[in-house]
Biopython code that builds the backbone (N, CA, C, O; Angstrom):
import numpy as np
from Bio.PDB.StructureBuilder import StructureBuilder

atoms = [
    (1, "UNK", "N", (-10.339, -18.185, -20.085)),
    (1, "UNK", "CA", (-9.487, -17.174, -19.481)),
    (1, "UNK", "C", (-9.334, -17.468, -17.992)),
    (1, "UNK", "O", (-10.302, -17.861, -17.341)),
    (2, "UNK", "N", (-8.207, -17.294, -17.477)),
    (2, "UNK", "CA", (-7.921, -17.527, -15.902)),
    (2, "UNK", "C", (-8.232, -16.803, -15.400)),
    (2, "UNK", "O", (-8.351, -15.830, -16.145)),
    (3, "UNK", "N", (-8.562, -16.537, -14.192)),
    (3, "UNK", "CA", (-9.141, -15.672, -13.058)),
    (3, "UNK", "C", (-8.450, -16.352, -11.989)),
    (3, "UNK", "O", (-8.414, -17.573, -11.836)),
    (4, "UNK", "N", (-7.640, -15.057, -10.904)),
    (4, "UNK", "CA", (-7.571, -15.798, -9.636)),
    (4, "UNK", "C", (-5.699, -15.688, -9.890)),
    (4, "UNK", "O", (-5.065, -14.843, -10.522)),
    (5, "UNK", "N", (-5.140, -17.070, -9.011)),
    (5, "UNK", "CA", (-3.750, -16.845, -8.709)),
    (5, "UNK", "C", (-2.884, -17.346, -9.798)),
    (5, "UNK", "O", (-3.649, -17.715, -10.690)),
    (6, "UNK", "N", (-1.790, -17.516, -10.116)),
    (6, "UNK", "CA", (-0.875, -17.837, -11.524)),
    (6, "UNK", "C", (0.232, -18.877, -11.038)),
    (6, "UNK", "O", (1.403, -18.709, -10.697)),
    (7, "UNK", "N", (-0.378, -19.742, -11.110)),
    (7, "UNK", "CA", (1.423, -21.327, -10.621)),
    (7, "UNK", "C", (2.704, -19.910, -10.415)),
    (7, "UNK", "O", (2.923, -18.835, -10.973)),
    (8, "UNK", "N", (3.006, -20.310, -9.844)),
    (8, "UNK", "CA", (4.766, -20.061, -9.781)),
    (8, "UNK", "C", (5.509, -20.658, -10.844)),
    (8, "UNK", "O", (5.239, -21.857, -10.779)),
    (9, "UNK", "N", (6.679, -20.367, -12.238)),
    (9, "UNK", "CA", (7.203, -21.175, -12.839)),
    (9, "UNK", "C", (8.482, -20.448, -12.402)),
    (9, "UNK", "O", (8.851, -19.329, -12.758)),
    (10, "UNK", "N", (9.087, -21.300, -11.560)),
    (10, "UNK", "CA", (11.106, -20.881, -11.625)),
    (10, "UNK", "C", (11.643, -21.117, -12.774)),
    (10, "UNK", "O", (12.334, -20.108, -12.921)),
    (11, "UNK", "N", (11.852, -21.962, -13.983)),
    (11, "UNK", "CA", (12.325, -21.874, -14.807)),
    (11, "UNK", "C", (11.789, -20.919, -15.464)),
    (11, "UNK", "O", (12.687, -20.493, -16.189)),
    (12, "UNK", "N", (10.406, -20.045, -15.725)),
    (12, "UNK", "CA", (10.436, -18.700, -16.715)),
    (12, "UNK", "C", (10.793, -17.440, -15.613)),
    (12, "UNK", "O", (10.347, -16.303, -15.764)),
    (13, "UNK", "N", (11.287, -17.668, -14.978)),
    (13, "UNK", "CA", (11.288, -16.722, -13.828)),
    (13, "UNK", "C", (13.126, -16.648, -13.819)),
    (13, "UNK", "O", (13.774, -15.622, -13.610)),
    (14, "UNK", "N", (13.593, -17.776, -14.052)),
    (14, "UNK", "CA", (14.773, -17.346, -13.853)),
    (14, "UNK", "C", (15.361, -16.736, -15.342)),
    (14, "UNK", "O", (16.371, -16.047, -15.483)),
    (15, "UNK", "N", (14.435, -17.193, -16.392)),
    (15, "UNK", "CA", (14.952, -17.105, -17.925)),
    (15, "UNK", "C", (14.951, -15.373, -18.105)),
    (15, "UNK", "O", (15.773, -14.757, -18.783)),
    (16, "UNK", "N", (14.063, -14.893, -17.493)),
    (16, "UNK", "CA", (13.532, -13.654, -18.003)),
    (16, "UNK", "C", (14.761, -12.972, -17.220)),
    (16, "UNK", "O", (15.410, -12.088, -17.780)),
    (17, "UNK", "N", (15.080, -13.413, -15.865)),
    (17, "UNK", "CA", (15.871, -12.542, -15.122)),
    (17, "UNK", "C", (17.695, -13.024, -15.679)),
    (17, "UNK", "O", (18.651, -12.692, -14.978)),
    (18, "UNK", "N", (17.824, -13.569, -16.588)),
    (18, "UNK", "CA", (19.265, -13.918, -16.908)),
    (18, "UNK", "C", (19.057, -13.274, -18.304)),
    (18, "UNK", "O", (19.837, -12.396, -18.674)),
    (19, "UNK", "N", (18.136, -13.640, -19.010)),
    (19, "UNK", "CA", (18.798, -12.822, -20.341)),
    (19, "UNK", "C", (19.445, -11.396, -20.469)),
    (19, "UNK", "O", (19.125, -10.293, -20.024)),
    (20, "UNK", "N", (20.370, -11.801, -21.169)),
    (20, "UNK", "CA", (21.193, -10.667, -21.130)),
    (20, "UNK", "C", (20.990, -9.131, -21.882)),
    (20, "UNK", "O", (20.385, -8.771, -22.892)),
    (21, "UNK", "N", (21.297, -8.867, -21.500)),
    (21, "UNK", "CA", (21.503, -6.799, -21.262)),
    (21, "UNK", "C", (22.108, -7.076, -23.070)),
    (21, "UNK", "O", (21.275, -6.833, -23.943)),
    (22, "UNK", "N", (23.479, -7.553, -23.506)),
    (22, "UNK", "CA", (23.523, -7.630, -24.881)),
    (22, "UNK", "C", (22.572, -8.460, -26.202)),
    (22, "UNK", "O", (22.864, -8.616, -27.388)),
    (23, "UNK", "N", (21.748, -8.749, -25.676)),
    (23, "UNK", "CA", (21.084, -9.679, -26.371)),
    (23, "UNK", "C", (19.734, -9.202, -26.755)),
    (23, "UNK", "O", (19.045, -9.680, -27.657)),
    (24, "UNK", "N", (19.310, -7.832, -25.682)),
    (24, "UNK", "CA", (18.153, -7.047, -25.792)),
    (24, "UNK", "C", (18.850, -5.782, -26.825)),
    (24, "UNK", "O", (18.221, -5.239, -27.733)),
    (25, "UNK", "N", (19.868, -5.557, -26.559)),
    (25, "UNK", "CA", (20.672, -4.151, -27.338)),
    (25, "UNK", "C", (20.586, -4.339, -29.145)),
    (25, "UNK", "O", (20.148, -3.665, -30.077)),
    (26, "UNK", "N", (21.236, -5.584, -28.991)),
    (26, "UNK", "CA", (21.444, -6.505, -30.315)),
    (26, "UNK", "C", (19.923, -6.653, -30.901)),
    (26, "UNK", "O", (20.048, -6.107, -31.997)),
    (27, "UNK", "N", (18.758, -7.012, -30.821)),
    (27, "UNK", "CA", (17.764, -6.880, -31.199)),
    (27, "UNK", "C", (17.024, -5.490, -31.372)),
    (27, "UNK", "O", (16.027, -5.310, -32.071)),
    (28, "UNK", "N", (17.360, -5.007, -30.989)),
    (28, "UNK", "CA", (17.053, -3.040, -30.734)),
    (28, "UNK", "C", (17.918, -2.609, -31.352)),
    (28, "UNK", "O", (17.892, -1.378, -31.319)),
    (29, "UNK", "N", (18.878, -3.084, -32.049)),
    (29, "UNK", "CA", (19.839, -2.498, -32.939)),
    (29, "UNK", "C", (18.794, -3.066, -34.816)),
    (29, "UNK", "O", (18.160, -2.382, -35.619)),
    (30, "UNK", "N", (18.983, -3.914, -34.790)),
    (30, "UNK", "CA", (18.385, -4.789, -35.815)),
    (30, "UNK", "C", (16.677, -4.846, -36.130)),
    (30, "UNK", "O", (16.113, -4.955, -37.219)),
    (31, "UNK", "N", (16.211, -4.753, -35.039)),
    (31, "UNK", "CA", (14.323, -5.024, -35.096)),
    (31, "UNK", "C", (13.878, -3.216, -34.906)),
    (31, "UNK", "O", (13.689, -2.711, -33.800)),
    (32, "UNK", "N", (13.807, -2.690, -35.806)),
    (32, "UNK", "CA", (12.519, -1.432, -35.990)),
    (32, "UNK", "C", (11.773, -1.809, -34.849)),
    (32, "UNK", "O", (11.363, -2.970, -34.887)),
    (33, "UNK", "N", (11.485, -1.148, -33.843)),
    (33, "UNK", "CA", (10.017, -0.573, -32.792)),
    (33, "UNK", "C", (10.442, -2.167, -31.959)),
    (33, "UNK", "O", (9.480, -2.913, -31.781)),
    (34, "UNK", "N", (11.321, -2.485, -31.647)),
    (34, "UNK", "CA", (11.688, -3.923, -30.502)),
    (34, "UNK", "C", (11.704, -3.281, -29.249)),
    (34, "UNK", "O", (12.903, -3.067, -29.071)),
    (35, "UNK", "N", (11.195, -2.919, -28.440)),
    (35, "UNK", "CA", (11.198, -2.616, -27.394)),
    (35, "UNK", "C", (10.406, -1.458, -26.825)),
    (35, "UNK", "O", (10.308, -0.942, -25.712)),
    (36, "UNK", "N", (9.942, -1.274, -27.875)),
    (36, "UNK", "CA", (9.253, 0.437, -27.555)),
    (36, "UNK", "C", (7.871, -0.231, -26.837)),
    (36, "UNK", "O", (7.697, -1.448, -26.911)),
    (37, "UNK", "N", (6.861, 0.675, -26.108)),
    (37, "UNK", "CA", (5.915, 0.776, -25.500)),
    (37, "UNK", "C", (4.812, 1.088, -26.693)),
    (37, "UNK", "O", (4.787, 2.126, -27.354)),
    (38, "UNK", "N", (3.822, -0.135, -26.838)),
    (38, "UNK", "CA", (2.840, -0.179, -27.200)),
    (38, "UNK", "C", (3.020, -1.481, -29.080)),
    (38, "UNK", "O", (2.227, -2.053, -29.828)),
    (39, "UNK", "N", (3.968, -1.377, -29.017)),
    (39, "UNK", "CA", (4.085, -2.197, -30.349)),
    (39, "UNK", "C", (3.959, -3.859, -30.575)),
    (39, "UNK", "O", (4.285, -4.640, -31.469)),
    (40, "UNK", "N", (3.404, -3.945, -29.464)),
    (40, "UNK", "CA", (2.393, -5.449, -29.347)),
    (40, "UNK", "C", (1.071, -5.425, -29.906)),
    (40, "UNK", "O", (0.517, -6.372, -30.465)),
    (41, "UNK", "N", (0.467, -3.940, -29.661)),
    (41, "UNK", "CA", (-0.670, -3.434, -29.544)),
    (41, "UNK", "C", (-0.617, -3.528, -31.791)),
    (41, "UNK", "O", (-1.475, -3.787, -32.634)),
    (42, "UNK", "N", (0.449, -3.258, -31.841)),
    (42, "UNK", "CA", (1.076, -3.018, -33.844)),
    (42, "UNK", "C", (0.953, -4.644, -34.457)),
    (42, "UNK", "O", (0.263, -5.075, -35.381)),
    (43, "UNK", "N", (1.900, -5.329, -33.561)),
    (43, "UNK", "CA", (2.270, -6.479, -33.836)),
    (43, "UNK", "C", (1.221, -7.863, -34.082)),
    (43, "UNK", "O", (1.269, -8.656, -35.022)),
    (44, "UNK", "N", (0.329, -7.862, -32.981)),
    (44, "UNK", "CA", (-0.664, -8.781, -32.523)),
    (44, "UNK", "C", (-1.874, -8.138, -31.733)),
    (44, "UNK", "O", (-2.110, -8.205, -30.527)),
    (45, "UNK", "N", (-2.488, -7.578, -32.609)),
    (45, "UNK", "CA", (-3.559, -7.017, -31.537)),
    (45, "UNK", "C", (-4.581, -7.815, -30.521)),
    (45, "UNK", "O", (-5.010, -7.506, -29.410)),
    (46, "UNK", "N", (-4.808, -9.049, -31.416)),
    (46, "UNK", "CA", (-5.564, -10.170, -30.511)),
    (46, "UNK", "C", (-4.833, -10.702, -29.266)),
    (46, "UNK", "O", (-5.461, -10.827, -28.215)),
    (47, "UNK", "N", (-3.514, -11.023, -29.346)),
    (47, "UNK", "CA", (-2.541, -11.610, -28.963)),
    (47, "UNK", "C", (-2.452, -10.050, -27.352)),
    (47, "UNK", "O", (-2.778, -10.346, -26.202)),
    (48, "UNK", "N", (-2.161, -9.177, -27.583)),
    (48, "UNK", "CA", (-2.152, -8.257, -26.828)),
    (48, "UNK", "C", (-3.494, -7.964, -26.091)),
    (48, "UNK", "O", (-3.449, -7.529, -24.940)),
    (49, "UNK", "N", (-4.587, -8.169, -26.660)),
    (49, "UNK", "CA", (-6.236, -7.762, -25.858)),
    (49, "UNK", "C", (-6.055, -8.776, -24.782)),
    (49, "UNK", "O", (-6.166, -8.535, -23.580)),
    (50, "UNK", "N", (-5.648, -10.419, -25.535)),
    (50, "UNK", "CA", (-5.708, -10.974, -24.602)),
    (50, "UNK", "C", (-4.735, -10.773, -23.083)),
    (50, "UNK", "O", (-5.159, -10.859, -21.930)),
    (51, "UNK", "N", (-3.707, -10.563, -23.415)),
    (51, "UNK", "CA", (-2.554, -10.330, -22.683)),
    (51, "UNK", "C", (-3.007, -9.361, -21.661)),
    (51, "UNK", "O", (-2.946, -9.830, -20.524)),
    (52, "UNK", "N", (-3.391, -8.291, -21.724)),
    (52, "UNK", "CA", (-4.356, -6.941, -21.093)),
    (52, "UNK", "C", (-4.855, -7.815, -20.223)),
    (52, "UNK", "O", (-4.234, -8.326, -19.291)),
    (53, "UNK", "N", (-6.062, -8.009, -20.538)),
    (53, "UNK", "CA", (-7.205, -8.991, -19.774)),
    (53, "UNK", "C", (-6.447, -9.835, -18.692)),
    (53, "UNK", "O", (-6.636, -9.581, -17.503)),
    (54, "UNK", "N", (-5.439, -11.014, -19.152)),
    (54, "UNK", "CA", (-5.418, -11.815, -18.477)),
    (54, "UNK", "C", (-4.895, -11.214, -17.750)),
    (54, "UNK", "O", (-5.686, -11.171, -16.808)),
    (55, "UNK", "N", (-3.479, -10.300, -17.312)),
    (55, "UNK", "CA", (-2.851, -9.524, -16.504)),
    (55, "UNK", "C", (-3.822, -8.749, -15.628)),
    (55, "UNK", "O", (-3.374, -8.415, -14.531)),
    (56, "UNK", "N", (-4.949, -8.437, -15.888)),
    (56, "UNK", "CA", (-6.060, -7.454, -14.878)),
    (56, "UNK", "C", (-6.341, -8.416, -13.768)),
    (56, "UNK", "O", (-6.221, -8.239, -12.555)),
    (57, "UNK", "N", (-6.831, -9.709, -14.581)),
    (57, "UNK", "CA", (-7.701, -11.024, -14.022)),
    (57, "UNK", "C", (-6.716, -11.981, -13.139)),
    (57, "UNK", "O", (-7.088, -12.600, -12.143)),
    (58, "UNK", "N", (-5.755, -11.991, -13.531)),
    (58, "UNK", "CA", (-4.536, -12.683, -12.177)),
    (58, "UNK", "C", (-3.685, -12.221, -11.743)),
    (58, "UNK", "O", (-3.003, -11.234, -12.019)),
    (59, "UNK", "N", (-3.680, -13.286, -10.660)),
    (59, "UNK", "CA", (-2.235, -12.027, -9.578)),
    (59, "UNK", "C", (-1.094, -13.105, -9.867)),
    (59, "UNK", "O", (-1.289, -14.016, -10.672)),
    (60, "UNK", "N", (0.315, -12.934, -9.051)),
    (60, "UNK", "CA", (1.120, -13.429, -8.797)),
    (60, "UNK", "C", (1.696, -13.697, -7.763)),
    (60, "UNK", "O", (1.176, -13.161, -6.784)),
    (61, "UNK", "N", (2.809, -14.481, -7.497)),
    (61, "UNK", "CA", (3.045, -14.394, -6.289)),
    (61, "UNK", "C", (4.318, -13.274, -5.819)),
    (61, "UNK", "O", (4.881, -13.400, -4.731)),
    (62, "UNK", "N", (4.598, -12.416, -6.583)),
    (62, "UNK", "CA", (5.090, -11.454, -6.609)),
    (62, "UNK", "C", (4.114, -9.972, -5.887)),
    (62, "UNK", "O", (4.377, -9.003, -5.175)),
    (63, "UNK", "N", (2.889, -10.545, -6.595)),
    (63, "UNK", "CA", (2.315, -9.636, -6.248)),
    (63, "UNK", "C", (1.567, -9.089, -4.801)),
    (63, "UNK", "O", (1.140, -8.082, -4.235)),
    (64, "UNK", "N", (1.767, -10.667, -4.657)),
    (64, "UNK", "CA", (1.147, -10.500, -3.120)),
    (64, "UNK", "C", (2.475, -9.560, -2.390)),
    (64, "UNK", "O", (2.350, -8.424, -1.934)),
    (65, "UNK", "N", (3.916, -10.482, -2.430)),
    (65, "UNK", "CA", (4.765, -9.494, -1.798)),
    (65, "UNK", "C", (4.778, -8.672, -1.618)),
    (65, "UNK", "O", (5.212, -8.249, -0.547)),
    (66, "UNK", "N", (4.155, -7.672, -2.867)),
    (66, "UNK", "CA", (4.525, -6.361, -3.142)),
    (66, "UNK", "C", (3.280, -5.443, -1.947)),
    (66, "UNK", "O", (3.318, -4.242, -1.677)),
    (67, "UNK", "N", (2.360, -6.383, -1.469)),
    (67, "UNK", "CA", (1.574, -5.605, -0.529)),
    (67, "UNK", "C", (1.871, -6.108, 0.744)),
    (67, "UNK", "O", (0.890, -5.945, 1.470)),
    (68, "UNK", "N", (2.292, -6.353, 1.008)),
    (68, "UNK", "CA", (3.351, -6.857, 2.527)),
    (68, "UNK", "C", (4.404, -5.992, 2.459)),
    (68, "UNK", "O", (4.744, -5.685, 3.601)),
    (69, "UNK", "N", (5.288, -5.290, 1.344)),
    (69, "UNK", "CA", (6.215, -4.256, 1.701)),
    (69, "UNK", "C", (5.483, -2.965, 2.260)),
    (69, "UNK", "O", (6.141, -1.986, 2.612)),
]
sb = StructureBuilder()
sb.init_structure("model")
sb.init_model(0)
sb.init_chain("A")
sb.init_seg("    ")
for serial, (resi, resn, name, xyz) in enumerate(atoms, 1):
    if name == "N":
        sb.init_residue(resn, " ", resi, " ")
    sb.init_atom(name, np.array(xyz, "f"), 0.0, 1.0, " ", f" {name:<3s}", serial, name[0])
structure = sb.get_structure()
């Protein structure tokens, strides 16, 4: 498990910020519980503990920004 700071990746950084607004609708039309809050926790529970954890245990470089505002 990582501890500490997280590489910078611009290519998942720009992917997440371009997908489109119809492409999330379209799956939320079609996928039962796609977007709702907590259904990772349904889906993959291992997959999600880990996810928890690692998010406590590293920062970003976003995050630093966010304490300089």
């Amino acid at each position: 498990m990582k501890v500490g700071f997280r590489k910078p990746s611009l290519k998942k950084s720009l992917k997440a910020r371009t997908t489109a607004k119809w492409k999330r609708q379209a799956k939320k039309a079609l996928i039962p519980g796609y977007g709702k809050k907590g259904m990772g926790w349904v889906k993959n529970p291992k997959k999600a503990a880990y996810n928890k954890v690692y998010h406590k245990t590293t920062f970003g470089l976003s995050d630093i920004l966010k304490l300089f505002k």
